[in-house]
C-alpha positions as CSV (number, residue, x, y, z in Angstrom):
1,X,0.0,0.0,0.0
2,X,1.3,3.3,-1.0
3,X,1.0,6.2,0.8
4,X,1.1,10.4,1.1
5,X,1.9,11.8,4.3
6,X,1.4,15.5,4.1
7,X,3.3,17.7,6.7
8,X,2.5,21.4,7.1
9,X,4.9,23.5,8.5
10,X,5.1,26.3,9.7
11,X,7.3,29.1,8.1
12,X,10.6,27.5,6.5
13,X,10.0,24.7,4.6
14,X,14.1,23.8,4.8
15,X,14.1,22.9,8.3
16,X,11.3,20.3,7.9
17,X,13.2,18.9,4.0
18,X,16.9,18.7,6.3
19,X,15.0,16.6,9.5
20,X,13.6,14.3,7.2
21,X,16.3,13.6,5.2
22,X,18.0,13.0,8.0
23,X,15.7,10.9,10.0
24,X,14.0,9.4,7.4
25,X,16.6,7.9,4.8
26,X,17.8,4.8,7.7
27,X,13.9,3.9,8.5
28,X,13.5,1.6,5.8
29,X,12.4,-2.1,7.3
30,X,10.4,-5.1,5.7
31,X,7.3,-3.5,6.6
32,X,7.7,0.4,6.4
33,X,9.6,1.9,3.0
34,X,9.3,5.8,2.8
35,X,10.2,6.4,-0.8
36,X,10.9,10.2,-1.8
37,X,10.4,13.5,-0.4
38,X,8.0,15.5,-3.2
39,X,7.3,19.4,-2.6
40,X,4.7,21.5,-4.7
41,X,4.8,25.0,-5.7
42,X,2.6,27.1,-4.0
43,X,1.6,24.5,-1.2
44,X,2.5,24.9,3.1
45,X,3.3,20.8,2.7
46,X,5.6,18.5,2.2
47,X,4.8,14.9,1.1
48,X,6.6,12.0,2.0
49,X,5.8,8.6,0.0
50,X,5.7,5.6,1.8
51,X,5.0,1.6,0.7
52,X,3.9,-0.3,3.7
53,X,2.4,-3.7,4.3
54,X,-0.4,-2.3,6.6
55,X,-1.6,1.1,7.4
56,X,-1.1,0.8,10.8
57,X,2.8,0.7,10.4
58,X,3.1,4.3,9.6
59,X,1.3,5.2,13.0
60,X,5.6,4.9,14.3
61,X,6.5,7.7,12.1
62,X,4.2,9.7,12.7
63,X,4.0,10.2,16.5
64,X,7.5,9.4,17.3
65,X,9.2,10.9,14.3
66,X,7.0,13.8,13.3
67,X,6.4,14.5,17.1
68,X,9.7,15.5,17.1
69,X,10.0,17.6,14.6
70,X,8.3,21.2,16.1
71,X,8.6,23.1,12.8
72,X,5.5,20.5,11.8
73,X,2.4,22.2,12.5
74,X,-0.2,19.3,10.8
75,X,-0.2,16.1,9.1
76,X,-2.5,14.9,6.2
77,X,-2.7,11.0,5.0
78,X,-3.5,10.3,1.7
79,X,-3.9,6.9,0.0
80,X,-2.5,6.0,-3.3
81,X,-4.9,3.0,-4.8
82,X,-4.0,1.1,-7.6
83,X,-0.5,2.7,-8.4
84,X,1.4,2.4,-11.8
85,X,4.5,3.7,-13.6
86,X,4.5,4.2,-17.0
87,X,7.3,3.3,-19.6
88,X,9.1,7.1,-20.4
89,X,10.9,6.8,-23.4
90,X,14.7,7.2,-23.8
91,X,14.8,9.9,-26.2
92,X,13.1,12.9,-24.9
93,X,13.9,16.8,-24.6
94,X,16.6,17.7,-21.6
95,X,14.2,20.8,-21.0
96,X,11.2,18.8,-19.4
97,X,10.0,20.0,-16.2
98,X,7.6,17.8,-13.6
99,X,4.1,18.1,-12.9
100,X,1.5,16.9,-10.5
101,X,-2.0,16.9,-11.9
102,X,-4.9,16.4,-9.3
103,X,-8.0,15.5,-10.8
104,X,-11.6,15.1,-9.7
105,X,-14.1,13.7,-10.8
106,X,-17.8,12.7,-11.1
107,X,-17.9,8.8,-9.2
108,X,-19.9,7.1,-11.7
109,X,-16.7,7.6,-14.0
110,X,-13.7,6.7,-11.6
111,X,-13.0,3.4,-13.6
112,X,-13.6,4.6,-17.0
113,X,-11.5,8.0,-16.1
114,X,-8.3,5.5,-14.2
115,X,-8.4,4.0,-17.3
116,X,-8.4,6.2,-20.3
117,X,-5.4,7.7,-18.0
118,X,-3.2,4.9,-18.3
119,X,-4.0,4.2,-22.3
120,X,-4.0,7.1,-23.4
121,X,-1.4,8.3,-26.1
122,X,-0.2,11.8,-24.6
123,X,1.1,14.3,-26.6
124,X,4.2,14.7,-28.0
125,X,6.7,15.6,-25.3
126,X,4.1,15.2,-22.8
127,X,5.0,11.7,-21.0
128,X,3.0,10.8,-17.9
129,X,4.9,8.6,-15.4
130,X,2.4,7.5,-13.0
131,X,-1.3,7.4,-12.4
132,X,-3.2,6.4,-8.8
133,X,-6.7,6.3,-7.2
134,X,-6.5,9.1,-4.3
135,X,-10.2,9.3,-3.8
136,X,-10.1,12.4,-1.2
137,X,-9.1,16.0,-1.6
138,X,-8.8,14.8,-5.1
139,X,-9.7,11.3,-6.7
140,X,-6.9,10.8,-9.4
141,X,-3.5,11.7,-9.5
142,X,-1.5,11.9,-12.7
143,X,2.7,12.9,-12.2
144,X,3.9,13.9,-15.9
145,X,7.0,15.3,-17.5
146,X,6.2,18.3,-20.0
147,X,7.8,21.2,-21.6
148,X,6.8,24.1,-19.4
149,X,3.5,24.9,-17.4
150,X,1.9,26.2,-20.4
151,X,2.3,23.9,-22.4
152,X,0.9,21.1,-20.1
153,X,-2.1,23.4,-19.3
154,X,-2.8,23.6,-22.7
155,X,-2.3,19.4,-23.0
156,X,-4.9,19.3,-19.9
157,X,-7.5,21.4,-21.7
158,X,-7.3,19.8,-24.2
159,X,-7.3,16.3,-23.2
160,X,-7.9,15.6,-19.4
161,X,-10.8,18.5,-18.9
162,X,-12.8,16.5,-21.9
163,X,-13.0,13.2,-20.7
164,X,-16.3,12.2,-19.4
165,X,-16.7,12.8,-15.9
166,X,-14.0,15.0,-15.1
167,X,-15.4,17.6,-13.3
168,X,-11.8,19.9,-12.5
169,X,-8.1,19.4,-12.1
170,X,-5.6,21.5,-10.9
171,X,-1.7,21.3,-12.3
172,X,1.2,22.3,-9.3
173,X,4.8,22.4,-10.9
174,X,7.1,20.1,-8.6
175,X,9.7,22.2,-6.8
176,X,11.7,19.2,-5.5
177,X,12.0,16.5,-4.8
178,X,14.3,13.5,-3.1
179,X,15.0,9.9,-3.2
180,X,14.5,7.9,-0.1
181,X,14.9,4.2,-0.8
182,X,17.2,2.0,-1.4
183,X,18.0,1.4,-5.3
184,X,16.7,-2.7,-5.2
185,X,13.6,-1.1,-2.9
186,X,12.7,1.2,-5.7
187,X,13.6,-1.0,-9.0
188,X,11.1,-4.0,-7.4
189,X,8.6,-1.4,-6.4
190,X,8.7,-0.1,-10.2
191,X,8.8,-3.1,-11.9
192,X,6.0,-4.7,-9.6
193,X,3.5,-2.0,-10.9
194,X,4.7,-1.2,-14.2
195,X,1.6,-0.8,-16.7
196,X,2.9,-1.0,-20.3
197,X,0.1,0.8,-22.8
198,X,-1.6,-0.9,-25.6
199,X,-0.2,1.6,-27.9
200,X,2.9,0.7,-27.3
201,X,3.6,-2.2,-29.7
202,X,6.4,-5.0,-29.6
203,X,7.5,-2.7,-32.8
204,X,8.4,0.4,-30.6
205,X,8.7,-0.8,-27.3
206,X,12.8,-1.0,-27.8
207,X,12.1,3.1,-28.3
208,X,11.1,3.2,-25.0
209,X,13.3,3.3,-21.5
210,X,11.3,1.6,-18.2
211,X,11.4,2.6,-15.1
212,X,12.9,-0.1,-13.9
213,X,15.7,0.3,-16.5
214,X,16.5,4.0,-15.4
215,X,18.9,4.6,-12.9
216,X,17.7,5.7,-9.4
217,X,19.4,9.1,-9.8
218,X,18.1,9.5,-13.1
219,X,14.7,8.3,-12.6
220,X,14.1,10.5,-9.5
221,X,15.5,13.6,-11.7
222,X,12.8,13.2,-14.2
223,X,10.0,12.3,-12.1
224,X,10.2,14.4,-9.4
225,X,8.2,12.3,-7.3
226,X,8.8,9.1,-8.1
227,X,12.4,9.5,-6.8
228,X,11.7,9.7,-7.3
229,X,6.8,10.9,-5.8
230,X,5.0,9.7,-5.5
């Protein structure tokens, strides 16, 4: 089960990024994983991404580590349901910047939404990396790589704000982000969710690099999240 752990701070930002890097990056057990460190432009939070066997593991972390921590004014918990990477391909613009899209929308049309997500044939240098169920502040979330805010704005218009039963979506540039796990954590993680789209045939898949082929460092650059979120 993957999870978002939200902490609100309550002025600087850096002090809450340096205590969890430093408390957070020896945690890693059988049960408990925290993954990456994502932060959003324009947001009081940061998120760290955890994979944990059972919900009730991440109850440690939060009142003993977070506790501790007094620049940490709130905590949020998100769940990611039904989590999967998406292949990137290996030759793509150095100029691509990463994106968090969080969509909701009407419940009749969570499936039919998930999955026109995942199959979809994005734009050109517009390459989504993962999609999950949230089902809370927002229902979906999409992390994709893209040429500048504009130009996935104008990509979401066009495409995510006309599927059926999206009702809104809002797009938040990632600021930063930071790798938490351990390199064979993070390639098992990957390749046990890794969704492969019809589009992409036997023909063109050796066009495509996936995730689990990436380097950590490399993968967590593009993704932002997925260091990456999550």
């Amino acid at each position: 089960m993957m999870l978002i752990v939200r902490l609100i701070y309550k002025e600087n930002p850096e002090k809450v990024w340096d205590y969890l890097i430093k408390n957070l990056k020896e945690m890693e057990t059988k049960k408990v994983k925290p993954l990456y460190l994502s932060q959003l432009h324009g947001k009081n939070y940061i998120g760290v991404i955890f994979d944990v066997d059972k919900i009730d593991y991440i109850v440690k972390f939060l009142v003993q580590q977070i506790g501790a921590c007094e620049d940490i004014i709130d905590t949020q918990t998100l769940t990611l349901m039904k989590p999967v990477f998406l292949p990137i391909p290996k030759k793509r613009p150095e100029t691509l910047c990463r994106f968090t899209i969080h969509i909701k929308i009407e419940p009749r049309y969570y499936h039919d939404v998930y999955n026109e997500l995942l199959d979809f044939k994005y734009a050109n240098n517009m390459f989504p990396t993962y999609v999950a169920y949230s089902l809370g502040d927002f229902d979906i979330v999409v992390s994709i790589l893209g040429e500048g805010i504009d130009n996935v704005k104008s990509f979401a218009d066009e495409t995510i704000g006309k599927i059926k039963g999206v009702s809104e979506y809002t797009i938040y540039p990632i600021v930063r982000s930071e790798h938490l796990a351990s390199k064979d954590t993070w390639r098992r993680l990957q390749r046990s969710l890794l969704h492969i789209p019809p589009w992409v045939s036997k023909d063109i898949k050796k066009h495509y690099l996936y995730d689990y082929d990436l380097s950590v460092e490399d993968y967590c650059k593009l993704t932002g999240a997925m260091i990456d979120e999550l």
